[in-house]
C-alpha positions in Angstrom: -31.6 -39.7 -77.9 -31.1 -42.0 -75.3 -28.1 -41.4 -73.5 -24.5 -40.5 -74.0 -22.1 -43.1 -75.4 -18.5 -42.5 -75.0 -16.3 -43.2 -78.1 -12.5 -43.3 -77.4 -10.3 -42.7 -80.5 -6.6 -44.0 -79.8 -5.0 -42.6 -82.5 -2.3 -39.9 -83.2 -1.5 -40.9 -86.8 -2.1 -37.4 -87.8 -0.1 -35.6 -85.4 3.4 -34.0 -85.7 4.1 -34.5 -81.7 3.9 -38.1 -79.9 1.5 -38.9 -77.3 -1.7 -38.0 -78.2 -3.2 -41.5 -78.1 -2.4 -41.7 -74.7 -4.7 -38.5 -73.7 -7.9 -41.0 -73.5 -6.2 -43.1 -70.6 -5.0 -39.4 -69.4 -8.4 -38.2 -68.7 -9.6 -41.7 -67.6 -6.8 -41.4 -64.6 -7.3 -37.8 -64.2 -10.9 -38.8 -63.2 -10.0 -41.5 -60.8 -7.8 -38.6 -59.6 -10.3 -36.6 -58.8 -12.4 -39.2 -57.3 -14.9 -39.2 -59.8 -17.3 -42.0 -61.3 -18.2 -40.4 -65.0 -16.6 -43.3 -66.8 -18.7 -45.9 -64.7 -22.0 -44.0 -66.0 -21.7 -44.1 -69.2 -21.1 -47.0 -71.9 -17.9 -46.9 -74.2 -16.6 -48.5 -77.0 -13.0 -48.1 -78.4 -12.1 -47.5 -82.3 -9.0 -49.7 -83.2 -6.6 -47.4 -84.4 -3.4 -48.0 -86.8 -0.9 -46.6 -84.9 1.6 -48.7 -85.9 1.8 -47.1 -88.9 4.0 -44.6 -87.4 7.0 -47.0 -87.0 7.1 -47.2 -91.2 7.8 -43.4 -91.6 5.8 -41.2 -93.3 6.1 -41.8 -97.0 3.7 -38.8 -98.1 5.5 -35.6 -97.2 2.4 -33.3 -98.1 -0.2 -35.7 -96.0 1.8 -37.3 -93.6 0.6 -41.2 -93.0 -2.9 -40.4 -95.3 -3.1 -43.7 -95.8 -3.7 -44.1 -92.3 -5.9 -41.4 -92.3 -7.8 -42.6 -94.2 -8.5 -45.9 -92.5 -9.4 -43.9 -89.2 -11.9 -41.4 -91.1 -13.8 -44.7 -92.0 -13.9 -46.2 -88.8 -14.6 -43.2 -86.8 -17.5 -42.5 -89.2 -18.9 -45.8 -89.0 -18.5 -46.0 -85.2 -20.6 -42.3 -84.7 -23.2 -43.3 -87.5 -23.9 -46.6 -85.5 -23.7 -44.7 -82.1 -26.2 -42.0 -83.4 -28.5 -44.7 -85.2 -28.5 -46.5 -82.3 -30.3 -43.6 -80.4 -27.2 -42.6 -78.1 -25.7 -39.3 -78.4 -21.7 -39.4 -79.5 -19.4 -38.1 -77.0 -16.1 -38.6 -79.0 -12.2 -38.1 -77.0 -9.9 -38.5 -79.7 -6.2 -38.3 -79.9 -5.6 -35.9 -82.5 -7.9 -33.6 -84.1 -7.6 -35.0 -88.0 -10.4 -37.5 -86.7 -12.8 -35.3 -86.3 -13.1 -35.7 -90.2 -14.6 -38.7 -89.1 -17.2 -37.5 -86.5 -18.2 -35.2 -89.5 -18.9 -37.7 -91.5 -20.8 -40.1 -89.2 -23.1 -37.2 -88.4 -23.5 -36.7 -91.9 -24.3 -40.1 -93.1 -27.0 -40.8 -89.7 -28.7 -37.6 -91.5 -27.6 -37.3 -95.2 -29.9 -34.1 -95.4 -29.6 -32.6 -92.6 -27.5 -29.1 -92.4 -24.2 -29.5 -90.3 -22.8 -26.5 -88.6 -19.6 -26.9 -86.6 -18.4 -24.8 -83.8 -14.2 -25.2 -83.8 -12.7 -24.5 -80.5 -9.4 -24.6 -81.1 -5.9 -22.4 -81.4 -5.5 -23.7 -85.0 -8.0 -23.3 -88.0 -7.1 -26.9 -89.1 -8.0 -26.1 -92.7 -4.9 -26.5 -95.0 -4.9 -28.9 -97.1 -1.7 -31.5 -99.3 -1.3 -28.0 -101.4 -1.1 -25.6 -98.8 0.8 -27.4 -95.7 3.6 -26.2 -94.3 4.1 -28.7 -91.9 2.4 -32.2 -93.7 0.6 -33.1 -90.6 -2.8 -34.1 -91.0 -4.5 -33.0 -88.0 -4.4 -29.2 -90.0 -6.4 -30.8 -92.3 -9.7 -32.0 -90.7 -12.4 -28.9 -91.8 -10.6 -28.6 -95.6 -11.9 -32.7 -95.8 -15.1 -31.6 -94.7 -15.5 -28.8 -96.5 -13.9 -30.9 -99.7 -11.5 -28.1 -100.1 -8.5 -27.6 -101.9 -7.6 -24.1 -102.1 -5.3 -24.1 -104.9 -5.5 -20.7 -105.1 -2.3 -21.0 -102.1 -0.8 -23.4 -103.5 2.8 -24.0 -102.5 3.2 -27.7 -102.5 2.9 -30.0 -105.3 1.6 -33.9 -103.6 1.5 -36.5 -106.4 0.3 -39.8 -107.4 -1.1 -41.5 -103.9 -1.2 -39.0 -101.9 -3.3 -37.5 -104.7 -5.7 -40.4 -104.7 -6.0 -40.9 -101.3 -6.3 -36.8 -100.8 -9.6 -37.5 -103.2 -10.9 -40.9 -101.8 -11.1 -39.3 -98.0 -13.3 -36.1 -99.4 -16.2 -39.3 -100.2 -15.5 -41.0 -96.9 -19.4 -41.4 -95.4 -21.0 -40.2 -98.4 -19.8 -38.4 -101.6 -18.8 -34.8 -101.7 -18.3 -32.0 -98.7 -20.6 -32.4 -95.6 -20.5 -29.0 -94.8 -20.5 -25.4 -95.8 -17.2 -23.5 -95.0 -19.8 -20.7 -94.0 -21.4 -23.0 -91.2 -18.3 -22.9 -89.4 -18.1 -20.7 -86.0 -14.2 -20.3 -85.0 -13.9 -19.9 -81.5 -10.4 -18.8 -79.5 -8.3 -19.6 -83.1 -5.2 -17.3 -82.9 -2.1 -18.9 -84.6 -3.2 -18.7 -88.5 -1.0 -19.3 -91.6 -1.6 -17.6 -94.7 -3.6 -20.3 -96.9 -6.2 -20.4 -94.0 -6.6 -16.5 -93.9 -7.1 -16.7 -97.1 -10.2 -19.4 -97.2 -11.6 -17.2 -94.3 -11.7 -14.5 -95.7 -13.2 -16.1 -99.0 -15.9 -17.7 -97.6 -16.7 -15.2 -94.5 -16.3 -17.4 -92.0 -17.6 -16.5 -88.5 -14.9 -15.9 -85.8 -14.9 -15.1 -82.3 -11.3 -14.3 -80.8 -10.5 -14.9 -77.6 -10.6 -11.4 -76.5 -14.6 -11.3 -77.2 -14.5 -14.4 -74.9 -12.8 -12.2 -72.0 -14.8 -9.3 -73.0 -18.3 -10.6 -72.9 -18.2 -14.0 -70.9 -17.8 -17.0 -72.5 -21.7 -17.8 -71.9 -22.6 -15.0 -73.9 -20.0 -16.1 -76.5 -22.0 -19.6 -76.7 -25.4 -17.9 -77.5 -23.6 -15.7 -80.1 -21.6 -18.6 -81.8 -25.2 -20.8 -81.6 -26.9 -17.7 -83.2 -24.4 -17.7 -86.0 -25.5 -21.3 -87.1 -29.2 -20.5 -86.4 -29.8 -21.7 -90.3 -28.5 -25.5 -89.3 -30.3 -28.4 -88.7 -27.5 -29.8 -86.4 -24.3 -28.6 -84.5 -21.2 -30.1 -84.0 -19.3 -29.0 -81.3 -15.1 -29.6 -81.9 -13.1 -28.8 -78.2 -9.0 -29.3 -79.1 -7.4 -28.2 -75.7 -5.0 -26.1 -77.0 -7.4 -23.5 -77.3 -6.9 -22.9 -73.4 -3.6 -20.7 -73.0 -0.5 -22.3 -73.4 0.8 -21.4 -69.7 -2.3 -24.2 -69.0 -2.1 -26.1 -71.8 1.7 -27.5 -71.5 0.3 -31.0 -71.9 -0.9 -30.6 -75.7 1.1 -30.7 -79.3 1.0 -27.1 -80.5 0.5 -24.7 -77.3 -0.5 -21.0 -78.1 -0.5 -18.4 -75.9 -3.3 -16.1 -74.8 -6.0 -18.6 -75.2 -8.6 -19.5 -73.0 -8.5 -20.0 -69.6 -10.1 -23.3 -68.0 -12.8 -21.9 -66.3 -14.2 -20.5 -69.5 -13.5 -23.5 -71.4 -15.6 -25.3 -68.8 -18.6 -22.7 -69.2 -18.4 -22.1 -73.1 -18.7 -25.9 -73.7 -21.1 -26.4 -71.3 -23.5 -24.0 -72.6 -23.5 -25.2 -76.0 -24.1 -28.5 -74.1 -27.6 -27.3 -73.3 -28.6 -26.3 -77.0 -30.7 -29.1 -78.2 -29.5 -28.5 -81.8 -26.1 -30.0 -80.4 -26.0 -33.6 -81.5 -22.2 -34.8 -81.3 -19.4 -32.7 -78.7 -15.5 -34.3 -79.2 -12.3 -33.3 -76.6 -9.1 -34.0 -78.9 -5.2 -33.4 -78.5 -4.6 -34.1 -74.8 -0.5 -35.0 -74.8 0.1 -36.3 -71.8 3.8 -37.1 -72.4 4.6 -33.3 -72.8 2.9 -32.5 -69.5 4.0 -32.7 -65.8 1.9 -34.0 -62.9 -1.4 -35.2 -65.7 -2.5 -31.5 -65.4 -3.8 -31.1 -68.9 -5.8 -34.5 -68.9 -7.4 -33.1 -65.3 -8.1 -30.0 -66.7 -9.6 -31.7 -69.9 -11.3 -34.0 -67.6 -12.8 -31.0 -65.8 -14.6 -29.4 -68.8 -15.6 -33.2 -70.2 -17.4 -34.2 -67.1 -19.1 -30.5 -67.3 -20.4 -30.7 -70.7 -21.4 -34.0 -70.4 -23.8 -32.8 -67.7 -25.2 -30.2 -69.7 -26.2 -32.5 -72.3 -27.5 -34.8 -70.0 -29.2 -32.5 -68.2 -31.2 -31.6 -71.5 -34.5 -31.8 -71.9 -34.6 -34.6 -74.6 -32.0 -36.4 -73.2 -33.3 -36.3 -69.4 -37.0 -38.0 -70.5 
């Protein structure tokens, strides 16, 4: 690794709320606000996004704008494989989370063999899928993509035709078939589930650490544990949606949930599994500036960025 490259993702085309695109800019002014230089340091390139899709109307009720998906998952994975085959190490700030999918996938296809864990950090397990939704919103999808899940053991939807085909054709996006193992997922601060997901963690074990262990033990002793859990991964993947700080904070975000996280420990969990040299790709997604007052999220969100991004500086490998 080189150095960090910034990737900005634009795009809310899988959101159920407005405004997410608008959390990169957010940050970038919260920065100026707080009179710092990170975005000066550091080299960035921009993913064209399709947001214009979302003045057509969703014509898949079960996968909201997959089509559109779709196209981002492609680009975003193309733009993090070329970052990370390029040397640089990705530092993605998305819009909302269903990109993520993409980040997955990048990772995946710059190391086809490698073993992918990912630590979630989010209020939401993001793991329904067409069959399952109960909202259509794609942004719950992102780890059932990557996991090439269907769970149609919950099945209370039934998509059709497209949506089916495109549902199938995003599973392969990067390379055929899943790119990780549901059981190389560490959930982290996740506290507002729906049924189908309960069900797939309970199925496949997956690890989870609720907010309270985060308050009980510290969150720096929460990012050794959750690095432990995916001691059996070649690589890490580390996924920060800002809702997983407590909704009193988190005004400026989509889907606010309370008793979350505060920022301080936010700050300190992501910049401990900054440090771990296993950690090859860290993304901030679902800053909503347009629901907040005074551009107190996207300073907050800056505020843990700037701090992680030093920690993975800071690394050995990455300091040489």
């Amino acid at each position: 690794m080189k150095e960090l490259k910034i990737i900005e993702v634009k795009s809310e085309i899988g959101a159920g709320t407005r405004g997410a695109s608008l959390g990169v800019e957010a940050m970038k002014i919260a920065s100026l606000d707080l009179n710092s230089d990170f975005f000066k340091q550091y080299e960035s390139v921009e993913v064209e996004n399709v947001n214009e899709l979302l003045f057509d109307g969703a014509k898949h009720s079960y996968a909201k704008f997959i089509d559109g998906v779709m196209i981002m998952e492609e680009r975003v994975c193309l733009e993090v494989y070329e970052t990370i085959f390029d040397e640089f190490f990705p530092l993605i700030m998305a819009g909302d989370h269903s990109t993520s999918y993409g980040t997955i996938s990048g990772i995946k296809k710059a190391h086809p063999k490698a073993r992918l864990g990912v630590i979630w950090i989010d209020a939401h397990a993001d793991i329904h899928t067409p069959f399952t939704t109960p909202s259509g919103n794609m942004h719950g999808m992102a780890l059932a993509m990557a996991c090439g899940i269907d769970n149609l053991e919950c099945k209370v939807n039934d998509p059709r035709g497209e949506t089916l085909e495109y549902w199938e054709q995003l599973k392969s996006v990067g390379m055929p078939g899943p790119k990780i193992y549901p059981e190389d997922i560490v959930y982290i601060a996740v506290r507002d589930l729906e049924k189908p997901e309960n069900y797939l963690l309970n199925k496949y074990n997956i690890n989870f650490i609720e907010t309270e262990d985060v308050k009980k033990l510290g969150p720096a002793v929460i990012a050794k544990k959750a690095l432990e859990m995916l001691d059996h991964c070649d690589m890490i993947y580390v996924s920060f949606d800002v809702d997983s700080i407590d909704s009193r904070v988190s005004t400026g975000t989509g889907t606010p949930v309370p008793n979350g996280l505060t920022v301080e420990e936010a700050k300190i969990l992501n910049s401990e599994l900054g440090k771990d040299p296993k950690v090859c790709a860290w993304e901030i997604v679902e800053v909503n500036p347009t629901l907040d007052t005074e551009n107190r999220m996207a300073e907050s969100a800056f505020e843990i960025l700037e701090a992680t991004a030093k920690s993975i500086v800071n690394r050995p490998v990455l300091a040489e």
